[in-house]
N, CA, C and O of each residue as an XYZ file, in Angstrom:
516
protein
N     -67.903    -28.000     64.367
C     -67.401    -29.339     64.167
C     -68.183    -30.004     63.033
O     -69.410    -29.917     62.987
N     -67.445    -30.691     62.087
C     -68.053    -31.351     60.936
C     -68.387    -32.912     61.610
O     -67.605    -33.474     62.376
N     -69.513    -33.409     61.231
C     -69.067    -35.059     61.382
C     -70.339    -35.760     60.536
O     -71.410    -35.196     60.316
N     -70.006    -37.007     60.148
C     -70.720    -37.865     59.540
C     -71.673    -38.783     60.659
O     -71.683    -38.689     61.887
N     -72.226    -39.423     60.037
C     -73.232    -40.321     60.551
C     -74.247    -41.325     59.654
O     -74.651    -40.686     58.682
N     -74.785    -42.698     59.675
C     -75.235    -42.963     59.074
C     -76.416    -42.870     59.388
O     -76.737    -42.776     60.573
N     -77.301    -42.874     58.413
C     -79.048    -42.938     58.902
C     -79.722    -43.780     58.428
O     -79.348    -44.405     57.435
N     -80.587    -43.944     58.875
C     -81.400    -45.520     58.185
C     -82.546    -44.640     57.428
O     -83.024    -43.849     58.240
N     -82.974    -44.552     56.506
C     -84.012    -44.064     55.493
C     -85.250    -45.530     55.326
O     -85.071    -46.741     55.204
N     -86.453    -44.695     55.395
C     -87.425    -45.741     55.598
C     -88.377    -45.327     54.523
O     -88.689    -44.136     54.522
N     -88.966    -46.215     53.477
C     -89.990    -45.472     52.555
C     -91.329    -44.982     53.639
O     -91.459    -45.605     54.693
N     -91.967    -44.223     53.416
C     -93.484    -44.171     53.852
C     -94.625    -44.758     53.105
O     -94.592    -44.826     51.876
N     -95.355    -45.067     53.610
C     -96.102    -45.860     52.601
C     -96.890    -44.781     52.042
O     -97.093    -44.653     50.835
N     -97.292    -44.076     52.860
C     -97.816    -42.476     51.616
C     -97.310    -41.920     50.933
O     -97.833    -41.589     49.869
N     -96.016    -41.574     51.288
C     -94.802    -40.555     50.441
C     -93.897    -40.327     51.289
O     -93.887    -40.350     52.520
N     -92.980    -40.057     50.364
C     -91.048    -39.447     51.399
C     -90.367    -40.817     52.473
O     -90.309    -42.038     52.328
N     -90.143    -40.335     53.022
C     -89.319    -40.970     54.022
C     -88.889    -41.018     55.168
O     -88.053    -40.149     55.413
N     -89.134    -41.701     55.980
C     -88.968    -41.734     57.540
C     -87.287    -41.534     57.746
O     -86.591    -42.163     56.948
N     -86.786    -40.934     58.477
C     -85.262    -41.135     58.695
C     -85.120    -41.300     60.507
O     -85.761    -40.605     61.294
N     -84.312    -42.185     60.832
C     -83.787    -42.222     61.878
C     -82.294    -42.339     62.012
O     -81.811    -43.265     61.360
N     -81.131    -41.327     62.978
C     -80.029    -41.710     63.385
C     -79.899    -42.902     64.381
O     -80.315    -42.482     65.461
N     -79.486    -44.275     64.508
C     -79.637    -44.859     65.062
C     -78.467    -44.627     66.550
O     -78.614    -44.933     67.733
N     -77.413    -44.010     65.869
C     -76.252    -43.577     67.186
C     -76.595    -42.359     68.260
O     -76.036    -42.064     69.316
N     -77.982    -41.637     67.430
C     -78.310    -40.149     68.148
C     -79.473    -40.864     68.799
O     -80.101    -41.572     68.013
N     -79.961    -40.848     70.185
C     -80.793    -41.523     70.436
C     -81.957    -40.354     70.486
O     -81.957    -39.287     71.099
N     -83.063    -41.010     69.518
C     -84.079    -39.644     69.538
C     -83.965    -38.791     68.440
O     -84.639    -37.762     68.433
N     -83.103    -39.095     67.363
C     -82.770    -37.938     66.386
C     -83.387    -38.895     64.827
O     -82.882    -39.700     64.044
N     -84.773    -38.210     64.999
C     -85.673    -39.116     63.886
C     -85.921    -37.593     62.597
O     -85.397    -36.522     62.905
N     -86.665    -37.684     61.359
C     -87.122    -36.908     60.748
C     -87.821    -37.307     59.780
O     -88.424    -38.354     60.014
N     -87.986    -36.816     58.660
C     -88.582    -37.067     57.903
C     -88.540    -36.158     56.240
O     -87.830    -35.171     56.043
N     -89.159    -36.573     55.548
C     -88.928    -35.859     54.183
C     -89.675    -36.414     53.015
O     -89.848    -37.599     52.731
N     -90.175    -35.109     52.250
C     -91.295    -35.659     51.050
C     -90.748    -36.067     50.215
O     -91.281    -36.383     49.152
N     -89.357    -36.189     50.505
C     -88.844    -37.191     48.994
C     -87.135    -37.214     49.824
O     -86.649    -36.698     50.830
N     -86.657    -38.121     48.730
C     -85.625    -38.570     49.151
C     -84.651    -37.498     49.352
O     -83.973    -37.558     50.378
N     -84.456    -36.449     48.476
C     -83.245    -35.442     49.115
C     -84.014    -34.372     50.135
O     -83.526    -34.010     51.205
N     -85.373    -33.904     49.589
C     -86.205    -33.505     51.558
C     -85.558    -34.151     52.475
O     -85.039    -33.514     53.391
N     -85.462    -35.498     52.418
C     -85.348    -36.670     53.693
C     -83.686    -36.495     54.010
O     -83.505    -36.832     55.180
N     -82.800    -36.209     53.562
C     -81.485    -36.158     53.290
C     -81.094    -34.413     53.843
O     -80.228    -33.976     54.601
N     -81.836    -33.965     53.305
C     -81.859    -32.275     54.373
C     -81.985    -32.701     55.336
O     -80.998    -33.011     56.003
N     -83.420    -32.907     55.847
C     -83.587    -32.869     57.184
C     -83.451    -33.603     58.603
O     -83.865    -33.467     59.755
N     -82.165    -34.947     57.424
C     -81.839    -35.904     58.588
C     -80.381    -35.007     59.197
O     -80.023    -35.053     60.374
N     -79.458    -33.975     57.784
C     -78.871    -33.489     58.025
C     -79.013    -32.744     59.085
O     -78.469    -33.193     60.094
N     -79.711    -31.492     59.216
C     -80.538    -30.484     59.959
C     -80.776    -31.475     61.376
O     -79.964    -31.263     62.277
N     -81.601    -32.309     61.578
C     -82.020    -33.108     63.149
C     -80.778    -33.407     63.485
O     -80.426    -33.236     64.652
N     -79.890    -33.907     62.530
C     -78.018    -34.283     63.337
C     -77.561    -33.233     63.463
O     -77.154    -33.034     64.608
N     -77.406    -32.274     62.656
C     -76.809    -30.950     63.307
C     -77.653    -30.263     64.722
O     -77.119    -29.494     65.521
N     -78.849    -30.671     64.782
C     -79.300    -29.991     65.790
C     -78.989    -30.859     67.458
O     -78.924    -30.444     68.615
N     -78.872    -32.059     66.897
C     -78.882    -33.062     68.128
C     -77.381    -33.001     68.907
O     -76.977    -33.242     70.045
N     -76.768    -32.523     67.591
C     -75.284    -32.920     67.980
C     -74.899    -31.588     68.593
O     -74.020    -31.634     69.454
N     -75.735    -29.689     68.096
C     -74.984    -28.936     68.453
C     -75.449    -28.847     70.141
O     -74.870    -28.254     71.051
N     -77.047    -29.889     70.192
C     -77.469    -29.131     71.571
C     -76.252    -30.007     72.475
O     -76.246    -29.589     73.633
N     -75.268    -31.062     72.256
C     -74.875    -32.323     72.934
C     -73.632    -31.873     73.205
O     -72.823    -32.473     73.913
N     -73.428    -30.704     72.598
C     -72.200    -29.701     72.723
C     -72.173    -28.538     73.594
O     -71.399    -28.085     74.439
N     -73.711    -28.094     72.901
C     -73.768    -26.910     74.222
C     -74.051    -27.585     75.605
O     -73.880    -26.814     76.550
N     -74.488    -28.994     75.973
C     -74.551    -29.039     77.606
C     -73.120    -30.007     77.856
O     -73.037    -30.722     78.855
N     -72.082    -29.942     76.890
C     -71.090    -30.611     77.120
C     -71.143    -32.140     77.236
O     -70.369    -32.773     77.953
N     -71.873    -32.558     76.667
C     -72.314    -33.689     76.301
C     -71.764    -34.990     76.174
O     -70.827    -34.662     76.901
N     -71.415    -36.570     75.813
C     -70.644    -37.111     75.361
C     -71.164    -36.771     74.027
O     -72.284    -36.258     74.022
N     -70.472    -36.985     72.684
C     -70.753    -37.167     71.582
C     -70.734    -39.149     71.290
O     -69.721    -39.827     71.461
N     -71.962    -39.660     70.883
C     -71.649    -40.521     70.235
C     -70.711    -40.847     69.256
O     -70.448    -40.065     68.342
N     -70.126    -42.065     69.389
C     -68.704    -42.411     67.937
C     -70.120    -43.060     67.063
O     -71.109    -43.611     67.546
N     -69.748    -42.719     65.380
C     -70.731    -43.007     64.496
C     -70.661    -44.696     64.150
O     -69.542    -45.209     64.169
N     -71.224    -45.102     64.000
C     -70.913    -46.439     63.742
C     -70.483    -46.822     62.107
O     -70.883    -46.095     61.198
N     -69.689    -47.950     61.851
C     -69.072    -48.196     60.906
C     -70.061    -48.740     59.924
O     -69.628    -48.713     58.772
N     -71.231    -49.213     60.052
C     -72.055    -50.058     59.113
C     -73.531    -50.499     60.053
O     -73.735    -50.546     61.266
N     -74.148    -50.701     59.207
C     -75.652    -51.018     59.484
C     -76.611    -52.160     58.838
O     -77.082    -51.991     57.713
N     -76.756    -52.794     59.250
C     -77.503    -54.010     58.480
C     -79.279    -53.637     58.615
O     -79.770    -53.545     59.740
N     -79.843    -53.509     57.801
C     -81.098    -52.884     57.525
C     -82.134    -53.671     56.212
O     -81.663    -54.125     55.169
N     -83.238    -53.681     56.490
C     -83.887    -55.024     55.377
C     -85.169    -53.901     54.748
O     -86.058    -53.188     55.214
N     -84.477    -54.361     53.091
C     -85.169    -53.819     52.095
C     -86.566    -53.787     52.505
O     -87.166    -54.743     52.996
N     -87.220    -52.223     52.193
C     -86.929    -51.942     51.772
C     -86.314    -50.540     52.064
O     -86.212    -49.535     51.361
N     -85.780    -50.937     53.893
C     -85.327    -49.587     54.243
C     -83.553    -49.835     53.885
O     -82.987    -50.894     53.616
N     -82.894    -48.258     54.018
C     -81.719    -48.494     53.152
C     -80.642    -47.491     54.074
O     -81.150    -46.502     54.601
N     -79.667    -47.654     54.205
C     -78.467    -46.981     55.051
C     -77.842    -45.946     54.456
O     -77.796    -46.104     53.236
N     -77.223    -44.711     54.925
C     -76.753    -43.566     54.009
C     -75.888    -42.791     54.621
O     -76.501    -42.191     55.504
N     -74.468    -42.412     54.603
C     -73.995    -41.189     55.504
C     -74.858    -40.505     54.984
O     -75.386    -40.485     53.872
N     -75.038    -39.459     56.669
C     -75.157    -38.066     55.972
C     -74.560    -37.192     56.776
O     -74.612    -37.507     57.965
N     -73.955    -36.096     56.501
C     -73.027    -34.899     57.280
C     -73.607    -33.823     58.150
O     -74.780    -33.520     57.927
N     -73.090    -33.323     58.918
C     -73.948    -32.390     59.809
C     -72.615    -31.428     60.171
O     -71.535    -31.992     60.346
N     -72.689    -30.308     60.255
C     -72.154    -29.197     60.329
C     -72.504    -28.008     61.709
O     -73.250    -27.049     61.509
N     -71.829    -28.263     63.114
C     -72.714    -27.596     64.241
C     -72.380    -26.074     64.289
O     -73.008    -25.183     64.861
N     -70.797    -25.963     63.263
C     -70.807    -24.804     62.888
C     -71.946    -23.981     62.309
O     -72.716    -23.245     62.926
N     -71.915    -24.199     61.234
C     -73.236    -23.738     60.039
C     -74.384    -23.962     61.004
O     -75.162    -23.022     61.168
N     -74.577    -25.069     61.647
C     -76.197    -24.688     62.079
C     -75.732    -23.579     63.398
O     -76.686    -22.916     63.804
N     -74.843    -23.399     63.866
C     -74.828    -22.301     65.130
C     -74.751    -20.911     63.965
O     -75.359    -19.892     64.293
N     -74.454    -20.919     63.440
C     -74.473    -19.368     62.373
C     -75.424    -19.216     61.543
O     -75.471    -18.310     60.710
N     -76.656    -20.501     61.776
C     -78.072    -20.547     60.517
C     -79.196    -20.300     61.806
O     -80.277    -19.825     61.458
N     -79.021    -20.571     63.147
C     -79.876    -20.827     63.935
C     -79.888    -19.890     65.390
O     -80.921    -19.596     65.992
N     -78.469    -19.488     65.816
C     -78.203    -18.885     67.111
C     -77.733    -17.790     66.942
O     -76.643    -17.591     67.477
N     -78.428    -16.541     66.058
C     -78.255    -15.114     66.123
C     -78.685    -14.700     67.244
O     -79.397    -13.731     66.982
N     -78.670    -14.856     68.249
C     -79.512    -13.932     69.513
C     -77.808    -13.308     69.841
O     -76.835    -14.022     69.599
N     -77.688    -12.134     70.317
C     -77.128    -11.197     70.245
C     -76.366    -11.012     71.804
O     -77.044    -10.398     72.629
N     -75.229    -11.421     72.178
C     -74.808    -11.001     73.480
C     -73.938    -10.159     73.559
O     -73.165     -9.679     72.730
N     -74.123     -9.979     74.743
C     -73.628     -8.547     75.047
C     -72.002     -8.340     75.936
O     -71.752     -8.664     77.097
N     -71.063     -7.682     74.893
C     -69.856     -7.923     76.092
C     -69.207     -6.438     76.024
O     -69.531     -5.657     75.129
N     -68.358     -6.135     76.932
C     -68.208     -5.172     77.588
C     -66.367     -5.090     77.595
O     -65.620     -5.656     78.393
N     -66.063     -4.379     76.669
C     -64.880     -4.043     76.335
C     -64.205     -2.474     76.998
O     -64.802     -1.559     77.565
N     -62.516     -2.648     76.603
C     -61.944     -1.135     77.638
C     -61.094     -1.042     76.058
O     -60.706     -1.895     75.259
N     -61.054      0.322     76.100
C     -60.330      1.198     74.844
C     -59.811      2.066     75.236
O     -60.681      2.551     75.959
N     -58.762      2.843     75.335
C     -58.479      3.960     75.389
C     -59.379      5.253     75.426
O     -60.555      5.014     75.153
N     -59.189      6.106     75.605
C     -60.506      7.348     76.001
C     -60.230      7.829     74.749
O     -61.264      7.851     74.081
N     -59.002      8.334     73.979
C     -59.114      8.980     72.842
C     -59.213      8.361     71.566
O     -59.243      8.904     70.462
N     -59.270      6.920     71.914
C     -59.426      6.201     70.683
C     -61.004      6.000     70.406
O     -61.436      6.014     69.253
N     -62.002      5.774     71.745
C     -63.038      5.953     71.556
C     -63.645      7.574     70.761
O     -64.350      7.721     69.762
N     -63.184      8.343     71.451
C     -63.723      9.785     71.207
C     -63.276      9.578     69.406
O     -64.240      9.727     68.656
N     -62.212      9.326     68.866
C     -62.380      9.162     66.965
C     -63.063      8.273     66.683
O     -63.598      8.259     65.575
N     -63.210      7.510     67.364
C     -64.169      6.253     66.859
C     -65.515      7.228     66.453
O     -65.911      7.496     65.319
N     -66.081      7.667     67.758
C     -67.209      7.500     67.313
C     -67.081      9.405     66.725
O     -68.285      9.611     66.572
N     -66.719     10.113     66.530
C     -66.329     10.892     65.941
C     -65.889     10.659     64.192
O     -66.104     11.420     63.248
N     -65.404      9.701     64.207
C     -65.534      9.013     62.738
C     -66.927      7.893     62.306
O     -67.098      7.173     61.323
N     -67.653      8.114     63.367
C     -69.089      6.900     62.783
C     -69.058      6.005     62.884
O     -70.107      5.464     62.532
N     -67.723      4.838     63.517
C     -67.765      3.719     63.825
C     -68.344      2.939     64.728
O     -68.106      2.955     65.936
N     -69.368      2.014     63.975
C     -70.299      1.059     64.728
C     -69.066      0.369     64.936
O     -68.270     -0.057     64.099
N     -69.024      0.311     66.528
C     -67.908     -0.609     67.341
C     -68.561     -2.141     67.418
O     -67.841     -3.101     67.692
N     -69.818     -2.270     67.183
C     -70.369     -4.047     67.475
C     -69.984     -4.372     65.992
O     -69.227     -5.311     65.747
N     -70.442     -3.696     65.143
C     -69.692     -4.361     63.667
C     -68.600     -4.556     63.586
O     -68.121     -5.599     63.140
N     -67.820     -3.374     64.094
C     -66.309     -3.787     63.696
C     -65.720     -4.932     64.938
O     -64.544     -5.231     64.730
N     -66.083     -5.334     65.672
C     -65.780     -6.282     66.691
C     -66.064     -7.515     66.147
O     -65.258     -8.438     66.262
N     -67.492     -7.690     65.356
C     -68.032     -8.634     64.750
C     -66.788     -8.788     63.820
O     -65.791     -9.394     64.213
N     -66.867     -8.226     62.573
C     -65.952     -8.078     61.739
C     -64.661     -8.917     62.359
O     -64.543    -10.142     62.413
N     -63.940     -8.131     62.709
C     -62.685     -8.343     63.577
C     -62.395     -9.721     64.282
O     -61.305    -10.218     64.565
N     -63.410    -10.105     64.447
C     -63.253    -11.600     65.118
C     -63.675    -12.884     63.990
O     -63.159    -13.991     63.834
N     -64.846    -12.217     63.288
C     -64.420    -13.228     61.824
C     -63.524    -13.412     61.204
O     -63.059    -14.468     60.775
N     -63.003    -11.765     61.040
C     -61.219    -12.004     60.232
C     -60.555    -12.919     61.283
O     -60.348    -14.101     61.011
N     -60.331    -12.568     62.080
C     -59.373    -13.663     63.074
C     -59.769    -15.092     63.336
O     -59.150    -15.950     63.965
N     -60.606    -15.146     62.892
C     -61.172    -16.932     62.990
C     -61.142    -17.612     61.688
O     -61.001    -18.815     61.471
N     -61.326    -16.462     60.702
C     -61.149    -16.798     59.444
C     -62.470    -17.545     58.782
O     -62.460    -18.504     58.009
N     -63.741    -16.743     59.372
C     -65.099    -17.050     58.881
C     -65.827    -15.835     58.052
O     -65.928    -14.629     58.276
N     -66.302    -16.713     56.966
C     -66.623    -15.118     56.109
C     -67.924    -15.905     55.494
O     -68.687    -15.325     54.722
């Protein structure tokens, strides 16, 4: 799922920038400069939002506008729970399929890694590459 959000960007008085989602409650970050700060507010919303998915979560609605005093400053930024589930959740499960007996015996008689081509096979069909 794609979605936007605004964030409030805060200077530091040492360097970079404080970021907080104000709709994600708890979804703060930070960054040594302004597009650092812009990654990783991305990255904390993708992470907040994919865990709010995996326990079935409500999703917060993003809010339309933000009133914020110089010299902190308001910004969409996008988060992607796709991309972070395919940058972050390689752990490997295990499922248990039925084939025909002689289609297996060429399979693997021809060398076919059956987890690749399953992998494969379900990207083509989802249409992720």
């Amino acid at each position: 799922m794609k979605y936007a959000y605004l964030a409030v960007f805060s200077p530091n008085n040492e360097e970079g920038y404080n970021v907080h989602v104000p709709d994600l409650p708890g979804c703060r970050s930070y960054g040594k400069n302004l597009a650092d700060a812009i990654f990783m507010a991305e990255e904390a919303t993708a992470m907040w939002l994919w865990h709010a998915e995996l326990k079935s979560e409500p999703i917060p609605h993003p809010s339309e506008s933000l009133t914020v005093k110089s010299p902190m400053f308001s910004s969409y930024i996008c988060a992607d729970t796709n991309e972070y589930r395919k940058k972050h959740c390689n752990q490997a499960v295990k499922k248990t399929l039925s084939i025909p007996s002689w289609l297996n015996t060429q399979a693997e008689q021809s060398g076919i890694n059956f987890s690749q081509l399953l992998k494969d096979a379900i990207k083509e069909k989802l249409n992720i590459f």
